[in-house]
C-alpha positions as CSV (number, residue, x, y, z in Angstrom):
1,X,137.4,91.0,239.1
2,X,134.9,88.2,238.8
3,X,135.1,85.2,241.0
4,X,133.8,81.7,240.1
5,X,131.8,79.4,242.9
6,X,131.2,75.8,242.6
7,X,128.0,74.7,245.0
8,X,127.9,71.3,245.6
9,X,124.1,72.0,245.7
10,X,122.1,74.8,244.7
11,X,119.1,76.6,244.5
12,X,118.3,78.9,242.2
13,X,114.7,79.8,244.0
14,X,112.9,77.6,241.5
15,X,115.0,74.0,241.1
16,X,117.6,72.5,242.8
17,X,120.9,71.7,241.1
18,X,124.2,69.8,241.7
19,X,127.6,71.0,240.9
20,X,127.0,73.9,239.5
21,X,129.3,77.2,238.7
22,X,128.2,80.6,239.4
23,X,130.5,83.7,238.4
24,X,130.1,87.0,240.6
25,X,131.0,90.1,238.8
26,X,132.9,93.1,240.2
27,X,129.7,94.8,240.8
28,X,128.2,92.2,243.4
29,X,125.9,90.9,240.3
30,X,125.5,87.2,239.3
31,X,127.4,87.0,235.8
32,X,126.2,83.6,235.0
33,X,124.4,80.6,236.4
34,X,126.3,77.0,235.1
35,X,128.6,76.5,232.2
36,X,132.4,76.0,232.5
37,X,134.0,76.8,235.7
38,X,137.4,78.7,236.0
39,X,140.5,76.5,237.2
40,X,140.7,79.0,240.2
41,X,136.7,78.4,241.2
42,X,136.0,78.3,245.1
43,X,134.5,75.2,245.7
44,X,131.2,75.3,248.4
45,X,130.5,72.4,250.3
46,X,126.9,72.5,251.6
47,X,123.6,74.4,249.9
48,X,123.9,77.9,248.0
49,X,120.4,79.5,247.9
50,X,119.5,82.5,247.7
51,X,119.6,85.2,250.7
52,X,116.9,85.5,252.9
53,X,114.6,88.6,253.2
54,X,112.4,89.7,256.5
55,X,109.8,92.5,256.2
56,X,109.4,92.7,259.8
57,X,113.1,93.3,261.8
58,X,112.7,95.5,265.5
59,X,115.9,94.6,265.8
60,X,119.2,92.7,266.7
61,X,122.5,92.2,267.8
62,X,121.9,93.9,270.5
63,X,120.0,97.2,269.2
64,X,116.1,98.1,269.1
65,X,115.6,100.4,266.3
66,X,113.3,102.5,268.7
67,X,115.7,102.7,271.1
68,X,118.8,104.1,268.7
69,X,117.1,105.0,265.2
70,X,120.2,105.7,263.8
71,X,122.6,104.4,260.9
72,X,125.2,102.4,262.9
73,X,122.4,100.7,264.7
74,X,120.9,99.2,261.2
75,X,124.6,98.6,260.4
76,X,124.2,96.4,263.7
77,X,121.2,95.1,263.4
78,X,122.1,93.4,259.8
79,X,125.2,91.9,260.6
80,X,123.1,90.5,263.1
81,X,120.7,89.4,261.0
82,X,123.2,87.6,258.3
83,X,124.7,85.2,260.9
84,X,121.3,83.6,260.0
85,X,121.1,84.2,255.9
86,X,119.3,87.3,255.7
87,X,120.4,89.6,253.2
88,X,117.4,92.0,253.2
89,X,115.3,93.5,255.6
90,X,113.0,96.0,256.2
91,X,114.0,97.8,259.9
92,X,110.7,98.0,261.6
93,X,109.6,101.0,264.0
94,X,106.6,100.4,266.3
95,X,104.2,102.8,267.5
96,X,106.2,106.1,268.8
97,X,106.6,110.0,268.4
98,X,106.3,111.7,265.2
99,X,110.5,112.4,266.3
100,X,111.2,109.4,266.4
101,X,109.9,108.1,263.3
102,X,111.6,111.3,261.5
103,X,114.9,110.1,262.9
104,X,114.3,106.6,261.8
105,X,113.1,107.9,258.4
106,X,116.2,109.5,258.5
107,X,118.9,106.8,259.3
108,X,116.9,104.8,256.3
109,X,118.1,107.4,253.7
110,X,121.5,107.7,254.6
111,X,122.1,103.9,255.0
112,X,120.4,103.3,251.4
113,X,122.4,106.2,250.0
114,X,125.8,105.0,251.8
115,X,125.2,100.8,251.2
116,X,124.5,99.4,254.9
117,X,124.5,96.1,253.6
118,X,120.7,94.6,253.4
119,X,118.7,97.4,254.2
120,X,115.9,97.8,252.1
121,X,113.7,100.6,253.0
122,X,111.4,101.0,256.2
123,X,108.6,99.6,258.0
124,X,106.3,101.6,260.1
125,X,104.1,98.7,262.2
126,X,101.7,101.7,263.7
127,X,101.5,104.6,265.2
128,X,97.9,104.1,263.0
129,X,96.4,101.1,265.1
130,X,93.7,99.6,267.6
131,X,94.4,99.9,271.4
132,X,92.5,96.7,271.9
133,X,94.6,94.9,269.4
134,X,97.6,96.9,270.6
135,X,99.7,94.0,272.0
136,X,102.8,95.0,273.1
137,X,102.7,98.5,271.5
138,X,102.7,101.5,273.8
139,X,98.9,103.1,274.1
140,X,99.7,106.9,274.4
141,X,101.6,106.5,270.8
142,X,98.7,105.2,268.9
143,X,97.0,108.0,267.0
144,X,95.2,108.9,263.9
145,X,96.5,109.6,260.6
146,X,98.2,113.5,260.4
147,X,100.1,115.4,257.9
148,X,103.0,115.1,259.9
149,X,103.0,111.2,259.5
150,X,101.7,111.3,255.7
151,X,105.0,113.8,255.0
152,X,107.3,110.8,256.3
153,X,105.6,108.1,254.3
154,X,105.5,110.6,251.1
155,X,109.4,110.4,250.9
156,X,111.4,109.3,248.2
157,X,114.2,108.4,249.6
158,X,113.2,105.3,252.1
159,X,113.5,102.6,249.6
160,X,110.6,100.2,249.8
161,X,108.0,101.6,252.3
162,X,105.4,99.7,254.4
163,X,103.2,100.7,256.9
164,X,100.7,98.6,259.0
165,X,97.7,100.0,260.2
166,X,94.4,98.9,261.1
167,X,91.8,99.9,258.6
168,X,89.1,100.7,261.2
169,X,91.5,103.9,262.3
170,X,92.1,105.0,259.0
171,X,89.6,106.3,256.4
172,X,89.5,104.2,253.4
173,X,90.7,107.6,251.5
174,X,93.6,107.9,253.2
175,X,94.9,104.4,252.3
176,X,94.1,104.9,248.8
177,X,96.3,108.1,249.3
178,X,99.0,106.1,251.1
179,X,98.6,103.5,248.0
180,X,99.1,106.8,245.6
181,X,102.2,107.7,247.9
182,X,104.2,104.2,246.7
183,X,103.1,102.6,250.1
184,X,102.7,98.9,250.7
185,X,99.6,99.1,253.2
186,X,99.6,96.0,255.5
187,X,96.3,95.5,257.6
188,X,97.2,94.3,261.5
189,X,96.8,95.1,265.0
190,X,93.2,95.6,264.1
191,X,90.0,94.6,265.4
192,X,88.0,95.6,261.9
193,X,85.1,93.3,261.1
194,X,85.2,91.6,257.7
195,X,84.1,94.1,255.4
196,X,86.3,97.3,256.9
197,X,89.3,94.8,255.7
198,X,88.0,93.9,252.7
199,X,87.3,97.5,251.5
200,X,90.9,98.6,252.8
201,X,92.3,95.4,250.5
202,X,90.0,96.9,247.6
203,X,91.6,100.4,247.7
204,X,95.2,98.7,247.3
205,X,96.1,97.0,251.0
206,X,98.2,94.3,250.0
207,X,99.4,92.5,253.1
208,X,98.7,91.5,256.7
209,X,101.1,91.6,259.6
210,X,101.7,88.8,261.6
211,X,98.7,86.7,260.6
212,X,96.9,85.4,263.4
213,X,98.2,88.0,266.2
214,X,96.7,90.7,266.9
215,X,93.6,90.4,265.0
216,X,90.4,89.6,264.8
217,X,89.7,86.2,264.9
218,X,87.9,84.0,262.7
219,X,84.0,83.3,263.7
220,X,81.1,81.5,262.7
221,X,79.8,84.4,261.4
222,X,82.0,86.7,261.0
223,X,85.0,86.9,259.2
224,X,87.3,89.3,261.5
225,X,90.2,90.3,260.1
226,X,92.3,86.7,260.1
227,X,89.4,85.2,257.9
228,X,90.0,87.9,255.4
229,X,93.2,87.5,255.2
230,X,93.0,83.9,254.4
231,X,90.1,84.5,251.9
232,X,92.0,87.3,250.1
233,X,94.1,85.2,247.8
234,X,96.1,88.4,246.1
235,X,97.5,89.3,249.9
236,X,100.5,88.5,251.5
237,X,100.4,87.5,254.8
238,X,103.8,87.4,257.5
239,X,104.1,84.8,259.5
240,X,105.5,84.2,262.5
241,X,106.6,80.1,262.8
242,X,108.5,80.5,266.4
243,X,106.5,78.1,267.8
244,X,104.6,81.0,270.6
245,X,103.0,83.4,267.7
246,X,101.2,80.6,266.2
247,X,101.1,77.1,266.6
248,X,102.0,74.2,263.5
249,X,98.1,73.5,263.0
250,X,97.2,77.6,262.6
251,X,100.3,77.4,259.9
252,X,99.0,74.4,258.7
253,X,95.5,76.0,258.2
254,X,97.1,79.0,256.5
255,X,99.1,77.2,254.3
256,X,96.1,75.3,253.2
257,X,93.8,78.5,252.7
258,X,96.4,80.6,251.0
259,X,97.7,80.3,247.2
260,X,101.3,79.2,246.9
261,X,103.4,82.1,246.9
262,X,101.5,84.4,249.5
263,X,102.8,83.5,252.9
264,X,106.0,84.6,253.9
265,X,108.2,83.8,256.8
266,X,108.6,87.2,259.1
267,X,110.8,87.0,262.1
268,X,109.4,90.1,264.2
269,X,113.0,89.6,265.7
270,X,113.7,91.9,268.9
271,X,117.3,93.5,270.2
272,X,117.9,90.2,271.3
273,X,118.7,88.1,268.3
274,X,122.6,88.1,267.7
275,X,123.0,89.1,270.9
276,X,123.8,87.3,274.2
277,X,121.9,89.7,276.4
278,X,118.5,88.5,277.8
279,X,116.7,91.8,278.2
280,X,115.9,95.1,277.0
281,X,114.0,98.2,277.9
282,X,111.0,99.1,275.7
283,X,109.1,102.4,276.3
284,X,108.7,102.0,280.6
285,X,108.7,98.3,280.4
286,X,111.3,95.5,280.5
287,X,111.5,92.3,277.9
288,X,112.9,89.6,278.7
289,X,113.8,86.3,277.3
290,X,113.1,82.8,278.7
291,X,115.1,80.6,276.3
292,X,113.6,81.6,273.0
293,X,110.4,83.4,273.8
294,X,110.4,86.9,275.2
295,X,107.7,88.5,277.4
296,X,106.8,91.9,278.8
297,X,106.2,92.8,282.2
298,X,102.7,92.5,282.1
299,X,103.5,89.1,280.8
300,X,102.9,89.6,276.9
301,X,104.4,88.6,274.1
302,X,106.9,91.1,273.0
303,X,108.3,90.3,269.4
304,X,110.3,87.6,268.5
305,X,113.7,85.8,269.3
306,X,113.2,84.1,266.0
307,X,115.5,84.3,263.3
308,X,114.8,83.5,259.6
309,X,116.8,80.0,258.6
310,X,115.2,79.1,262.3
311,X,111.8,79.7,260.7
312,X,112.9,78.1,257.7
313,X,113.8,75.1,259.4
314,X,111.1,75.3,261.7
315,X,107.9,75.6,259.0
316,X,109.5,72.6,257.1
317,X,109.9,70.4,260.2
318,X,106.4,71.5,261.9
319,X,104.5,71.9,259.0
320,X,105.5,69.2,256.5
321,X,107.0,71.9,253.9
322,X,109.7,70.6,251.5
323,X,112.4,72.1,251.6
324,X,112.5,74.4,248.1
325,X,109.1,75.6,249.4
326,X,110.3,77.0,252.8
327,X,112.8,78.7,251.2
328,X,110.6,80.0,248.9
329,X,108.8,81.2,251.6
330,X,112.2,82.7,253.3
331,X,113.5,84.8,250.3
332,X,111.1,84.7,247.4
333,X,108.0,85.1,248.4
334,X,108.7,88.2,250.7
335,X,111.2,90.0,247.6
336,X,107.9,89.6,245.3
337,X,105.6,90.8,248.2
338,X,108.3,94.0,248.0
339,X,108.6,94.2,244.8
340,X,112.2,93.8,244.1
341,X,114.3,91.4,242.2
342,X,115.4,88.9,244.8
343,X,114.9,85.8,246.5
344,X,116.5,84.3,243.5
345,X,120.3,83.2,242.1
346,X,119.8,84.0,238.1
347,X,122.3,85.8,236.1
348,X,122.2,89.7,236.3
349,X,120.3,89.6,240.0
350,X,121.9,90.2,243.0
351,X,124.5,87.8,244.5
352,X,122.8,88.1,247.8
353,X,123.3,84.0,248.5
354,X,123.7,82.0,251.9
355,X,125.6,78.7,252.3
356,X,123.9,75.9,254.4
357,X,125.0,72.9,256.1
358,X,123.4,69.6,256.5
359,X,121.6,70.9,259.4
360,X,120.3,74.0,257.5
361,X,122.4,76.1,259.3
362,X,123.8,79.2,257.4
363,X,127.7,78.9,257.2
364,X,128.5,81.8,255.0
365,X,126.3,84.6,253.5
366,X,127.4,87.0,251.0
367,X,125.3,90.4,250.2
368,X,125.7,92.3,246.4
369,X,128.9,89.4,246.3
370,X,130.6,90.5,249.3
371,X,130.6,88.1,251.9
372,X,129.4,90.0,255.2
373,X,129.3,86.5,257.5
């Protein structure tokens, strides 16, 4: 049966409007955007815009997806996530085991085919990286390309599928073969000069993960891999606005170097988001959080405690981005970097919506029309 909403505000991922209807059909689809509304309409006090998507979620709620690659822990880890408006995700597995990455594979396909609510497909940040640029990811895992890694990423049956790799470790053949296999490439935790990036963008790289970490910097004469990025005007590059990954003048920078439309908000979120615990085990070390940053035991960064109406909120009020933008950058920005229909509220799309408050905090968020927060 179709149900009838009345925002008091609403964006539609392109304008915002005032009092305006919106009728969910039976299938979780927006029916129509405006018009007459139905006696019996629910009326929304606060901001209905569309549901935010992450491309870069470790986990939550509790649950690393390392640590438990299984269905009920993406079940976990998106309810977590939704408390904070995001309706879509990609669960992200760092470097580990060939195993492990065919049981996460794994607990992708059955939570598409059975409808966990927001997951999308899967995300593979390595095993295929640099050791120097390794960060927080465990050494002995990071390898070269094999058969048995190019038989996961061949699958069709992972939804959207991105892997990050750095471009220096991976022969520019075998991205172009990744490209062929439905693969979104993203270039990070690299330390490839200028032109090993630029010729993994030319044979279909498309992103870069986490700009600024983990990368080669920006020289006088040389590129590195974060002057690429912010030279390549048809890539997306994730961004991590928590305040400790990269600081309001860096965002500022890339804000300014990149066309509208091709930086996206990531969250890199950890067990820890959703949760009330302040540590977790990864691989033989222990993360732990100090009010919103987490650290390793050698003292690194470790991922995020960031979630993604808190880099919303936090982009607009560091960086001077209005507010349609930043959510822009939240929902629509990352669904066209994935190539799906999202990130907006327009008849026959998704009703994947979040409600916000004054203080652009998410009250209610509703995935395919069900509310799920």
């Amino acid at each position: 049966m179709a149900r009838t909403l009345i925002a008091e505000q609403l964006f539609d991922g392109e304008q915002m409007h005032r009092d305006v209807s919106l009728v969910v059909d039976d299938k979780g689809r927006i029916q129509s955007l405006g018009g007459e509304a139905a006696a019996a309409a629910e009326r929304l006090k606060g901001l209905l815009a569309p549901g935010l998507v992450d491309v870069q979620v470790n986990g939550g709620g509790g649950v690393l997806f390392n640590n438990d690659p299984s269905v009920d822990a993406l079940g976990k880890i998106g309810a977590a996530h939704a408390r904070y408006g995001t309706t879509g995700f990609l669960p992200t597995l760092i470097t580990d085991r060939v195993d492990v990455m065919l049981r996460a594979a794994d607990a992708v396909s059955t939570a598409l085919r059975e409808g966990v609510p927001g997951v999308l497909g899967v995300h593979f940040e390595g095993p295929h990286l640099s050791e120097p640029k390794k960060g927080t990811h465990e050494a002995d895992f990071i390898r070269p390309l094999s058969e048995e890694e190019l038989a996961i990423y061949a699958r069709d049956d992972l939804g959207v599928k991105v892997v990050t790799l750095a471009p220096e470790n991976v022969a520019v053949d075998d991205i172009r073969k990744l490209v062929s296999l439905g693969v979104k490439v993203c270039l990070g935790h690299s330390n490839a000069d200028g032109a090993t990036a630029a010729a993994a963008v030319a044979v279909g790289a498309t992103g870069f993960t986490h700009l600024f970490n983990a990368m080669s910097p920006l020289q006088s004469r040389e590129p590195g891999m974060v002057g690429t990025a912010l030279i390549t005007d048809d890539a997306w590059c994730g961004l991590i606005a928590d305040g400790h990954h990269v600081c309001a003048e860096a965002m500022q920078l890339a804000l300014k170097a990149k066309p509208r439309g091709k930086i996206m908000l990531v969250t890199d979120a950890m067990s820890l988001v959703g949760s009330d615990e302040t540590s977790f085990p990864l691989f033989d070390r222990v993360v732990t959080r100090e009010g919103d940053r987490l650290t390793s035991t050698t003292g690194e960064l470790a991922g995020s405690h960031l979630d993604m109406i808190g880099a919303v909120r936090n982009i607009r009020d560091w960086c001077g981005v209005e507010l349609a933008e930043a959510l822009r950058m939240g929902a629509l920005y990352p669904a066209q970097f994935l190539g799906l229909k999202a990130g907006r509220l327009e008849a026959g799309g998704p009703a994947d919506m979040v409600l916000l408050n004054e203080k652009l905090e998410v009250e209610k968020t509703w995935i395919g029309g069900r509310k799920v927060f």
